[in-house]
KOLDOPA-799664 format. One line per field, with one value per residue (C-alpha): residue number from 1; residue in three letters; z, x negated, y negated. Coordinates in Angstrom, 1 decimal, always signed. Last residue first. Layout:
num <- (NUM_...) $
residuo <- (ALA_...) $
zz <- (Z_...) $
xx <- (X_...) $
yy <- (Y_...) $
REM end
This chain:
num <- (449_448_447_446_445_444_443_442_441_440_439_438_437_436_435_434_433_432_431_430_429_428_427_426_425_424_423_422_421_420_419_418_417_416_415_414_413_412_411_410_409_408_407_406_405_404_403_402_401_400_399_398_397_396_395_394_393_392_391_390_389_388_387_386_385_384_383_382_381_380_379_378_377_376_375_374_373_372_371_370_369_368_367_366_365_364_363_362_361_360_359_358_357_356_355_354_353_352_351_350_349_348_347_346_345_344_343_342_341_340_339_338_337_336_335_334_333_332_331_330_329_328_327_326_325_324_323_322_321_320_319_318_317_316_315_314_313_312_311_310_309_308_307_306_305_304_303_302_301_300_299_298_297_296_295_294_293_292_291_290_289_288_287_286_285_284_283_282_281_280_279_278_277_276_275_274_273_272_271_270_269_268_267_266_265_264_263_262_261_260_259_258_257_256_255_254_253_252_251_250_249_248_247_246_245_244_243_242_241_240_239_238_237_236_235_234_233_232_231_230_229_228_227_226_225_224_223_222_221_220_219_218_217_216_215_214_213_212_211_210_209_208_207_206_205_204_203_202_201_200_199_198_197_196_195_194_193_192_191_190_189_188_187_186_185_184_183_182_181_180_179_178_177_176_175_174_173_172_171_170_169_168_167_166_165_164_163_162_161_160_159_158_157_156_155_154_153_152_151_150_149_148_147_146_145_144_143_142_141_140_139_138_137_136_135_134_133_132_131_130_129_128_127_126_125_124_123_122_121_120_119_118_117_116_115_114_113_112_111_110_109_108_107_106_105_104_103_102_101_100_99_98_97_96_95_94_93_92_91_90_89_88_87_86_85_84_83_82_81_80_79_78_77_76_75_74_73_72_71_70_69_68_67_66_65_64_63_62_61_60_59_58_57_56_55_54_53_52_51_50_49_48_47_46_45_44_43_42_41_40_39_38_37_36_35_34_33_32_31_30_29_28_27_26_25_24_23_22_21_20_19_18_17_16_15_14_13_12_11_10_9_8_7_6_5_4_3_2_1) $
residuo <- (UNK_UNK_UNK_UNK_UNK_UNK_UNK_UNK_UNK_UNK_UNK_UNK_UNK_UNK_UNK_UNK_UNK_UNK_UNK_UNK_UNK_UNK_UNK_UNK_UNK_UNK_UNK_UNK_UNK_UNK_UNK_UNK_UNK_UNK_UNK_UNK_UNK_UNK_UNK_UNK_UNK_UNK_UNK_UNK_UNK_UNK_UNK_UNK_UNK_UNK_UNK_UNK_UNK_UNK_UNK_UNK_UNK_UNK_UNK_UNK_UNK_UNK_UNK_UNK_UNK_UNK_UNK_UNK_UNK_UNK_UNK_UNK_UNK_UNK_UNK_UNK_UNK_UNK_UNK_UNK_UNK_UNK_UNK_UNK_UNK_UNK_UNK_UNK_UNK_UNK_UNK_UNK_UNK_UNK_UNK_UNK_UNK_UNK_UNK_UNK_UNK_UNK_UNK_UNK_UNK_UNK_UNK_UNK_UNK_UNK_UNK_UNK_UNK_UNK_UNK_UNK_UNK_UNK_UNK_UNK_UNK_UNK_UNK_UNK_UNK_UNK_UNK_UNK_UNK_UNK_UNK_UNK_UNK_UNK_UNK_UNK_UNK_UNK_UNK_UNK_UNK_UNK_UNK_UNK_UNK_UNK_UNK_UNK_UNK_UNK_UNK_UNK_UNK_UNK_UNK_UNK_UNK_UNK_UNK_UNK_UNK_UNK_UNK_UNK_UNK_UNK_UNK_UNK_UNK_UNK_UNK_UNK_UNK_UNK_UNK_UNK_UNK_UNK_UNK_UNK_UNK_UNK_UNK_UNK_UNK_UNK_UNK_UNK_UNK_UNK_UNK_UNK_UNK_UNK_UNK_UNK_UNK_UNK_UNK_UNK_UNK_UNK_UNK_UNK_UNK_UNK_UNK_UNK_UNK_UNK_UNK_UNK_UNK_UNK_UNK_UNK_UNK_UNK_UNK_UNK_UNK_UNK_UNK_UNK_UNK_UNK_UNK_UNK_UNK_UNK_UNK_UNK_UNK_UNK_UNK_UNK_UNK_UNK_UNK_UNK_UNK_UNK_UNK_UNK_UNK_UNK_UNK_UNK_UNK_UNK_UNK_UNK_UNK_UNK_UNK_UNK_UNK_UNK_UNK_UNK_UNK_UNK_UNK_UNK_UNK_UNK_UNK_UNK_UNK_UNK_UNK_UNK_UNK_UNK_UNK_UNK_UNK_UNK_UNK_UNK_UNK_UNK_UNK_UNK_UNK_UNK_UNK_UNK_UNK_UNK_UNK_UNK_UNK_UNK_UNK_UNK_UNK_UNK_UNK_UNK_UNK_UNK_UNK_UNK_UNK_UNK_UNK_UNK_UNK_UNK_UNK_UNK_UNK_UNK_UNK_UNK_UNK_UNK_UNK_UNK_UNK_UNK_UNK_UNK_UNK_UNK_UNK_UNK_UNK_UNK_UNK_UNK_UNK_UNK_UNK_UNK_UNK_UNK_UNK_UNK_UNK_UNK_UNK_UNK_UNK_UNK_UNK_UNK_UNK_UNK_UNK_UNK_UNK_UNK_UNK_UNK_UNK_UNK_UNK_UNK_UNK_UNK_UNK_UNK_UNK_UNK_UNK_UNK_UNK_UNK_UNK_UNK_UNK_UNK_UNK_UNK_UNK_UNK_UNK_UNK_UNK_UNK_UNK_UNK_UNK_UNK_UNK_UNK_UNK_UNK_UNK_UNK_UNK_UNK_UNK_UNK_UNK_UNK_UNK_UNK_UNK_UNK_UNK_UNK_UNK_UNK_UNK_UNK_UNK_UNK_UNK_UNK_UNK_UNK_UNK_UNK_UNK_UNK_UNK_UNK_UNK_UNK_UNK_UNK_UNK_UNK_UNK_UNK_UNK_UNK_UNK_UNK_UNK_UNK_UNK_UNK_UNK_UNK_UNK_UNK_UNK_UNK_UNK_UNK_UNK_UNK_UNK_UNK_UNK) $
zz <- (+30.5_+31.1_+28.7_+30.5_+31.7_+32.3_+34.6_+36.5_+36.9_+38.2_+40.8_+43.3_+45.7_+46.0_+47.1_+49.4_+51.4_+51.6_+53.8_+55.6_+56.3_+57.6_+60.0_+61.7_+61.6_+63.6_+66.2_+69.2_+69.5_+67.7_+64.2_+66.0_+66.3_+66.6_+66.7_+69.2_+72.0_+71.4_+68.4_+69.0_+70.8_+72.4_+69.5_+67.4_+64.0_+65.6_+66.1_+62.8_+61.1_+63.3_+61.6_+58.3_+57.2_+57.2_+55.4_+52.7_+52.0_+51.9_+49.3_+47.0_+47.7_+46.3_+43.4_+42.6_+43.0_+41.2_+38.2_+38.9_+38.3_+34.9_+33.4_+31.3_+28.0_+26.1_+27.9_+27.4_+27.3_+30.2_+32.1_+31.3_+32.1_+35.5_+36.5_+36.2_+37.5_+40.2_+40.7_+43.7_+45.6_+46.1_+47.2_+50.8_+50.3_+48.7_+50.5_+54.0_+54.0_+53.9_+56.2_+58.3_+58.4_+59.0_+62.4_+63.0_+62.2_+65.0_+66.9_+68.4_+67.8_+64.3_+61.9_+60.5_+60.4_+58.2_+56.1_+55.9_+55.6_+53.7_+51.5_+50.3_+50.7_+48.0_+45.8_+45.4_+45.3_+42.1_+40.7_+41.2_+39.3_+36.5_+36.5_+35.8_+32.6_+32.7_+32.1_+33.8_+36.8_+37.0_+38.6_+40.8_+42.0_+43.0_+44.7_+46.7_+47.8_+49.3_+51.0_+52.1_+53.6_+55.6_+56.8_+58.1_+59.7_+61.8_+62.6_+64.0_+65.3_+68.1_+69.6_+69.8_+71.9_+73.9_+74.8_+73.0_+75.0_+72.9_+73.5_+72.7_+69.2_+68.6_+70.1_+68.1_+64.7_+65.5_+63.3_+60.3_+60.0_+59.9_+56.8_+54.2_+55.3_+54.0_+51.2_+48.8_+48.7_+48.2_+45.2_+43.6_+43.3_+41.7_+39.5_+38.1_+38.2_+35.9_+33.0_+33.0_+32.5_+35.0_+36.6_+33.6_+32.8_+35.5_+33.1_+35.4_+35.0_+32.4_+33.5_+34.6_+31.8_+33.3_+33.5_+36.1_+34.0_+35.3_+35.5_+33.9_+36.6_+39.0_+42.8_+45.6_+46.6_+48.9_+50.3_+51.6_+54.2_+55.9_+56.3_+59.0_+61.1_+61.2_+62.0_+64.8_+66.1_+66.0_+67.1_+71.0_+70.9_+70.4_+72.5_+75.6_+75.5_+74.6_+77.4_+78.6_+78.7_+77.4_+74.7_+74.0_+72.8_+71.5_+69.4_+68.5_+67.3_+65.8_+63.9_+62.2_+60.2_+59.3_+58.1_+55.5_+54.9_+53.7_+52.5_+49.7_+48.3_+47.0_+45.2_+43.6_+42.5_+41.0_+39.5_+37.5_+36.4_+34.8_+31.2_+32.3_+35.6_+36.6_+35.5_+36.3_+40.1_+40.0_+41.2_+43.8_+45.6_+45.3_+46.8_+50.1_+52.0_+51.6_+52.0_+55.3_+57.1_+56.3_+57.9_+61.2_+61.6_+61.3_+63.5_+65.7_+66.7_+66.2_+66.4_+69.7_+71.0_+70.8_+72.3_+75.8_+77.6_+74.9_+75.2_+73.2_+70.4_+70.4_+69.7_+67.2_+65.0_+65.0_+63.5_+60.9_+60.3_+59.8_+57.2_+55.3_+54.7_+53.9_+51.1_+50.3_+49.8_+47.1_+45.7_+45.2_+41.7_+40.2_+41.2_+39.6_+39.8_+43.0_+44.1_+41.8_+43.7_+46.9_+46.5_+45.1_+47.4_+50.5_+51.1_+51.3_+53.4_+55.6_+55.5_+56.8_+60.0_+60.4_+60.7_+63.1_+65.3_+65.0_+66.3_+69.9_+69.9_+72.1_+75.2_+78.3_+77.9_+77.3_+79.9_+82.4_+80.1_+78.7_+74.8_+74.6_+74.6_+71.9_+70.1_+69.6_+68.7_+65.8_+65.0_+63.0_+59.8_+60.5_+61.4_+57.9_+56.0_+56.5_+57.6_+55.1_+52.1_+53.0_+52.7_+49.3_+47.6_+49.0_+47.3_+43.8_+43.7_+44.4_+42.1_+39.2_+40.0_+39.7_+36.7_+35.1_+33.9_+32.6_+32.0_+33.6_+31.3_+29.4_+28.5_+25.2_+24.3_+25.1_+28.6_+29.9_+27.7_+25.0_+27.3_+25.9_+22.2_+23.8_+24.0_+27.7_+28.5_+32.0_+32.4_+35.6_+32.7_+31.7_+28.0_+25.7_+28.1_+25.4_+27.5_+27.0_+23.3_+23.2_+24.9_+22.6_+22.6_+22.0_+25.4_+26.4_+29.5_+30.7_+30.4_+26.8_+27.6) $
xx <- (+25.4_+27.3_+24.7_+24.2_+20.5_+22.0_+24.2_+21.7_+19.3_+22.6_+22.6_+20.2_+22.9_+23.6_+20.3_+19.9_+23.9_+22.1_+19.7_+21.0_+23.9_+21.4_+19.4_+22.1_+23.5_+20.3_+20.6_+21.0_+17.6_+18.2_+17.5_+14.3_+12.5_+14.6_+18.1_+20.9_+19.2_+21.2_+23.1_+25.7_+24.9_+28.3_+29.1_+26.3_+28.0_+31.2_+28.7_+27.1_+30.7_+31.6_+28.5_+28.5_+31.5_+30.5_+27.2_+29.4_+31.5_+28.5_+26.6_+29.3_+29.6_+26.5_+26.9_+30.0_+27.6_+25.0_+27.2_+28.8_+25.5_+25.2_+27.9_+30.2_+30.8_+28.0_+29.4_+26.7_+23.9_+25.7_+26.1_+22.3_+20.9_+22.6_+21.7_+17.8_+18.5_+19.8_+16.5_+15.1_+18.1_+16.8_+12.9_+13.6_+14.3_+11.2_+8.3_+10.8_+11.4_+7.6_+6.2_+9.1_+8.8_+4.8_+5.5_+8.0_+5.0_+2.5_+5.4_+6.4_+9.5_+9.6_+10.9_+13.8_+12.1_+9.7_+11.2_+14.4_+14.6_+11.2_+11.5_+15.0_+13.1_+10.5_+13.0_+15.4_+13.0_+11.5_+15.1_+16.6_+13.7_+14.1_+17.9_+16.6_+15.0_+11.1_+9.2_+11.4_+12.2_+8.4_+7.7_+10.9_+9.4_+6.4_+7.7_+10.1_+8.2_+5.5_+7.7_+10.0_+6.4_+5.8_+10.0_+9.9_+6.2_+7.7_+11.2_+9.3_+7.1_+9.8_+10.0_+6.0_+6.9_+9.5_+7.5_+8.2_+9.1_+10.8_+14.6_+12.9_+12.0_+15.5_+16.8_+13.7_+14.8_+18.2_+19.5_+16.7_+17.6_+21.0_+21.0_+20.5_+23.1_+26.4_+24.4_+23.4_+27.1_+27.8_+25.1_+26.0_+29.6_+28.6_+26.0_+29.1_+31.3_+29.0_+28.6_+32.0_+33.3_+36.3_+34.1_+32.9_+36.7_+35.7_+35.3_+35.1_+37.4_+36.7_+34.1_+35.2_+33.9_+31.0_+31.7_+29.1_+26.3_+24.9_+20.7_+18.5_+16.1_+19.0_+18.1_+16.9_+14.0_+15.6_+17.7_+14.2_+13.5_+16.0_+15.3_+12.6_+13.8_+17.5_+16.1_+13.2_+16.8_+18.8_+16.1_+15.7_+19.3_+19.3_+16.0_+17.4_+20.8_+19.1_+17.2_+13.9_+10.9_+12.1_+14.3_+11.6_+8.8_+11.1_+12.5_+8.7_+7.9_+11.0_+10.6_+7.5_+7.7_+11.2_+10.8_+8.1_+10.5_+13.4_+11.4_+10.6_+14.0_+12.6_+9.3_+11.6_+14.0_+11.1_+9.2_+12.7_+13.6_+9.6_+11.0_+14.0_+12.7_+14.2_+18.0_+18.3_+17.4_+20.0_+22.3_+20.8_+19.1_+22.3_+23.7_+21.6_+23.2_+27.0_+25.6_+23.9_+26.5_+29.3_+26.8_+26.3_+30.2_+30.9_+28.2_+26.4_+29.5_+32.2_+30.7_+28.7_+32.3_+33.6_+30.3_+31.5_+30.0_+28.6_+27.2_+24.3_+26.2_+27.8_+24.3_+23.7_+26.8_+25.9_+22.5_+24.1_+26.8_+24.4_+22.0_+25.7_+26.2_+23.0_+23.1_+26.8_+25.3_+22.3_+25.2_+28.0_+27.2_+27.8_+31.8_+33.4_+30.2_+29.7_+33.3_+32.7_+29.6_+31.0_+33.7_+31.7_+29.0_+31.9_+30.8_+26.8_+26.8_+29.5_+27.5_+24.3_+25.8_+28.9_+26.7_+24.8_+27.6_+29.2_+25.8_+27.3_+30.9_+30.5_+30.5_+29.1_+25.8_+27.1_+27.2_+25.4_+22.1_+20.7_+22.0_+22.1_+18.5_+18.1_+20.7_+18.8_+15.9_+17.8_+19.4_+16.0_+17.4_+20.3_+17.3_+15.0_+17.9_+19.0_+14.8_+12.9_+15.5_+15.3_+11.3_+11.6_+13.9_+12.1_+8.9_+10.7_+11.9_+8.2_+7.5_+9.7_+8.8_+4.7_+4.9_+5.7_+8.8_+10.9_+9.5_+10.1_+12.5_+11.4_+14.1_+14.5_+16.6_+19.8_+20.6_+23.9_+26.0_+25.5_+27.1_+30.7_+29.1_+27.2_+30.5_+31.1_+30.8_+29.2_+27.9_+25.9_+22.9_+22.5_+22.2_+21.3_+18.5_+16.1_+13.9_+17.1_+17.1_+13.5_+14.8_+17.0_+20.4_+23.5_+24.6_+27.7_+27.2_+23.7_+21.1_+20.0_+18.8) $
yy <- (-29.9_-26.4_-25.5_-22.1_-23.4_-26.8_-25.3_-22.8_-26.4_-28.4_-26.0_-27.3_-28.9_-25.0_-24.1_-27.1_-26.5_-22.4_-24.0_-26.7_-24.1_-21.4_-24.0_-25.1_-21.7_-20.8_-23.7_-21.5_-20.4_-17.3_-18.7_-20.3_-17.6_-14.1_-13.2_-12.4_-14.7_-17.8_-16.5_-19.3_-22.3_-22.9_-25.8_-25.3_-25.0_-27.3_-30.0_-29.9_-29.9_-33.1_-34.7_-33.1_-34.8_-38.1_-36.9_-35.3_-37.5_-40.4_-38.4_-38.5_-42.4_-42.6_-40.4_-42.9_-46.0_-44.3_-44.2_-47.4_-48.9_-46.7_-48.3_-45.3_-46.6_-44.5_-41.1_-38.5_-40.8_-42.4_-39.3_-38.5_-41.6_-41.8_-38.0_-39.6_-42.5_-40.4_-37.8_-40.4_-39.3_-35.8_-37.0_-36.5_-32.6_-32.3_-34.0_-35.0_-30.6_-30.3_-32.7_-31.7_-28.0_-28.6_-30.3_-27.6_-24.9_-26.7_-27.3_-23.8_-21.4_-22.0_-19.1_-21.0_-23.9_-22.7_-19.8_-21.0_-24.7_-25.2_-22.8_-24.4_-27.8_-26.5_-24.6_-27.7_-30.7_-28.7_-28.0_-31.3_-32.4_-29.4_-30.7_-34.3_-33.5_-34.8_-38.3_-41.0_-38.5_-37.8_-41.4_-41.7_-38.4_-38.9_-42.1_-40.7_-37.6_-39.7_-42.1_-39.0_-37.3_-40.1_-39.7_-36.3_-36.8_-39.7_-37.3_-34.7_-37.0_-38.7_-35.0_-35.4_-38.8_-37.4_-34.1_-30.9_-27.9_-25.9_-27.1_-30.9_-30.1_-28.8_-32.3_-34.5_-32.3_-32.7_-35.9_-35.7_-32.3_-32.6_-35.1_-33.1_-30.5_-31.5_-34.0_-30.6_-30.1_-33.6_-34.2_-30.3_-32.1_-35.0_-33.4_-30.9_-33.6_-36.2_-33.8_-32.5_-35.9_-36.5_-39.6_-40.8_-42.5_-44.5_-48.2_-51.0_-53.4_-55.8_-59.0_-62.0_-64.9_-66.9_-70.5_-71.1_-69.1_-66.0_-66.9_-63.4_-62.1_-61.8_-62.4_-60.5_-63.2_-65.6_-62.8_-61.8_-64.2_-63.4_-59.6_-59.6_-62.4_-60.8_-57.4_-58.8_-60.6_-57.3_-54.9_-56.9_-56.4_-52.9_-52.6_-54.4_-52.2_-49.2_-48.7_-50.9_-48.4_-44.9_-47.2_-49.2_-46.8_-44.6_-47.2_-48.4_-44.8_-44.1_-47.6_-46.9_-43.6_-43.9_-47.4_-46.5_-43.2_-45.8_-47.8_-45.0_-45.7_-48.6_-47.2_-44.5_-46.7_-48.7_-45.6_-44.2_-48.3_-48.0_-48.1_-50.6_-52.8_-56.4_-56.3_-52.8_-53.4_-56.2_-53.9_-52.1_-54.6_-56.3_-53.2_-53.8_-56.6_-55.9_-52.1_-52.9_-55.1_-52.2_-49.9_-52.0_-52.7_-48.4_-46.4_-48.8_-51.0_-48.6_-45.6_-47.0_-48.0_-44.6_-43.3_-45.0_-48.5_-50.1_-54.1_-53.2_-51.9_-55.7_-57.2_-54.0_-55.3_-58.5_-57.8_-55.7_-58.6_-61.6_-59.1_-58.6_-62.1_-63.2_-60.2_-61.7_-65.0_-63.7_-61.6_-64.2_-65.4_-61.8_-61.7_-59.3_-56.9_-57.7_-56.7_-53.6_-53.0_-53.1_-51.0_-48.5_-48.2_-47.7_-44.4_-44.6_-47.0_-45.2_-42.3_-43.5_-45.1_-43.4_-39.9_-41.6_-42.9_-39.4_-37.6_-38.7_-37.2_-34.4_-36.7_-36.0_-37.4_-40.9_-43.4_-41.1_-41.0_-37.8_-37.4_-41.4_-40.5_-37.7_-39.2_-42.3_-40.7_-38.7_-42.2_-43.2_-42.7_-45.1_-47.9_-46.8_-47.5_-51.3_-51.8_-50.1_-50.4_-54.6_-54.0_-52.0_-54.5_-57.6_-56.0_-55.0_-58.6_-59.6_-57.0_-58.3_-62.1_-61.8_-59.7_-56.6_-54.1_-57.0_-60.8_-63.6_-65.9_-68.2_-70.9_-71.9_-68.6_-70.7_-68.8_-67.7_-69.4_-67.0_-64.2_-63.8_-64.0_-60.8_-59.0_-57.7_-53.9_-53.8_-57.8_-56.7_-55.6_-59.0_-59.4_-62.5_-63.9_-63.5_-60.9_-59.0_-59.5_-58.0_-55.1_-54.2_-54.6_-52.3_-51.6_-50.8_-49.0_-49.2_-46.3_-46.9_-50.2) $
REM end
């Protein structure tokens, strides 16, 4: 596979057993003892195993992600309640959530990567700490505990659990890897669109102690079963060598620090939406349950988005992807949103922003093929892992930056529609965050790439 580091093997030697993408660099004499070539392995891009991996991929994505992406609810009702409305903390816990997962990528994966034969265990692992970290959430009394419990304990629980999806995704898909991301990361809209609805639902009826704890046994029951199945396609022998360390000499390659830094600059406002849509939603009028479908519509459109473009990634140059999610959430930000002051035209801003803006991650195995094509010992897993932690930096750091933008709600009545409505540089910095995160495009055009 052309996309993982050191590799000089076809994929008919893979099917062999001879190479396991989690084996970075090591010599192929190093992985004879993996499998003798008499054993059939499942095959790569198609059958029964591959897409019931690519199943328990996409279902684990729905639930670890499609929770933090749901915080916007969340927000909306710790935003009300004695315990918490006072506090000017709140969209911390969410920004923990996501960020945090994103943030510590690379530290899990190189643990993984040392250590190959603990995934399936670590994946147990990490679905027993989410759903411990939502029982103690339950028992909150201040927003400082919610970032703890909520924020912090529940991320570190979902990226232990869902970097193996990560990981082995490689070993199960190569030509299709592009559509198989894609497919994956659209969980995370699937679980968007269902679980606002049902944590509205029991958060208006029973609070957020009962639903939080009520979430954590449906999470563990859900995701159980699935460990089972997020396993390497290729068996890692017992007397495994340990691998090299990592090679992160990609990281000061031009190539990978002008996508890197597009990625957090385009991550300082992605995420804003998603958090203050149901608020801004609510400041025109909008009941709970049409503030709920702001965020619904949002993530629909994400599933959509995702998988449209994890299809074209593995057909057309990554920087005219970036560019086509670019222009349309650009549009979207200020000539949508920025104009709403009903929700017939918010409703539209999030179908269009989840479409485009939603589809941004589903361009990195495009940006991984490139830095490894560029850099042949760079491993493509650490790759995302480093564009994942990226986008965590700048999703930690949008959530006391969002605050600060509508601290006082500034240009409340000084402009029109919604950039007057107190959430205008909201709106501005999402917008002008997407144009820059679009940049790759100008640098490929002056062969800066």
């Amino acid at each position: 596979m052309e996309e993982v580091a050191g590799s000089h093997f076809s994929i008919n030697e893979t099917e062999k057993g001879v190479y396991n993408p989690l084996e970075g660099t090591i010599n192929a004499t190093h992985l004879s003892n993996i499998n003798d070539g008499t054993q059939q392995l499942p095959p790569i891009d198609r059958g029964v195993n591959a897409w019931l991996f690519l199943a328990a991929c996409f279902v684990m994505e729905a639930l670890v992600w499609g929770f933090a992406f749901t915080y916007g609810v969340f927000q909306a009702y710790y935003s009300e309640i004695e315990e918490f409305k006072n506090s000017g903390n709140i969209a911390v816990v969410g920004t923990c959530a996501m960020g945090i997962m994103y943030l510590d990528l690379p530290l899990v994966f190189a643990a993984y990567r040392q250590w190959p034969k603990y995934q399936r265990l670590g994946c147990g692992v990490g679905v027993l700490l989410m759903c411990l970290a939502l029982g103690l959430s339950s028992l909150s009394t201040n927003v400082t505990h919610l970032i703890i419990t909520q924020g912090i304990f529940y991320a570190l629980g979902g990226s232990i659990a869902y970097s193996p999806c990560i990981l082995l995704m490689e070993d199960w898909f190569d030509k299709r890897k592009g559509f198989a991301f894609g497919v994956m990361w659209a969980g995370t809209g699937l679980g968007g669109v269902v679980l606002p609805i049902v944590m509205e639902q029991l958060l208006s009826r029973y609070g957020f102690r009962t639903t939080l704890r009520a979430f954590a046994i449906a999470l563990f029951i859900l995701t159980a079963p699935l460990v089972y199945f997020v396993k390497p396609r290729v068996p890692i022998a017992n007397n495994r060598p340990s691998p090299p360390p990592p090679n992160l000499r990609f990281l000061v390659t031009q190539t990978f620090s002008l996508f890197e830094v597009c990625n957090i600059v385009q991550a300082l406002g992605f995420f804003l939406p998603s958090i203050y849509l149901p608020t801004y939603a609510g400041t025109i009028g909008a009941s709970k349950s049409l503030q709920a479908l702001t965020v619904i519509l949002f993530n629909v459109a994400s599933v959509v988005g995702c998988v449209l473009m994890g299809s074209i990634v593995d057909k057309l140059d990554v920087t005219v992807c970036i560019l086509i999610s670019t222009v349309g959430s650009t549009i979207g930000v200020f000539l949508i949103w920025g104009f709403s002051m009903s929700l017939a035209p918010l409703f539209i801003f999030s179908v269009v922003y989840g479409l485009f803006a939603g589809s941004y991650t589903s361009t990195w195995p495009g940006i991984m093929r490139d830095v490894v094509h560029k850099m042949s010992s760079a491993e493509s897993s650490m790759v995302f892992a480093c564009l994942a932690a990226g986008r965590g930096v700048g999703n930690l750091v949008s959530g006391p930056l969002s605050e600060a933008l509508i601290k006082g709600l500034p240009w409340e009545g000084k402009l029109g529609y919604g950039y007057g409505s107190g959430y205008g540089p909201l709106i501005v910095f999402t917008g002008v965050t997407g144009v820059v995160g679009g940049g790759s495009y100008i640098a490929r055009s002056l062969k800066w790439l």
